[in-house]
C-alpha positions, 0 to 999 in steps of 0.5 A: 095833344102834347105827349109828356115826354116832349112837354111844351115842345109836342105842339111841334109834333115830329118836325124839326128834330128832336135836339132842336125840340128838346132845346125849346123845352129847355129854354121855355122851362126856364122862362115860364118857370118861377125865379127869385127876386132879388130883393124880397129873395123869395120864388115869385118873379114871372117875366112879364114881357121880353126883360119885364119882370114882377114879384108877385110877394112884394110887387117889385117890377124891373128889368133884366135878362130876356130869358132869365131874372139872373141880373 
């Protein structure tokens, strides 16, 4: 069980380090997070796959960055 401090990363529980799990959280809140679409400019985009992107309010799919909608 994920404890809450460590969020996503506790699957890895007391392995590999500590800055190297608090990297992984970063990372992952930003890509599992919702972004803005820049057409429609409101917080529905989720990443499909690696550089797939899709707006859940105006269906608009395209590609971008891998991590990150920032284009």
């Amino acid at each position: 069980m994920a404890l809450k401090k460590l969020g996503s990363a506790g699957r890895f529980g007391s392995r590999y380090g500590r800055k190297i799990r608090q990297k992984v959280i970063a990372v992952e809140k930003v890509l599992y997070g919702k972004h803005k679409c820049p057409y429609c400019k409101k917080n529905g985009v989720k990443r499909v796959s690696n550089g797939i992107w899709y707006c859940n309010k105006c269906n608009s799919k395209y590609a971008g960055k891998a991590y990150d909608n920032k284009l």
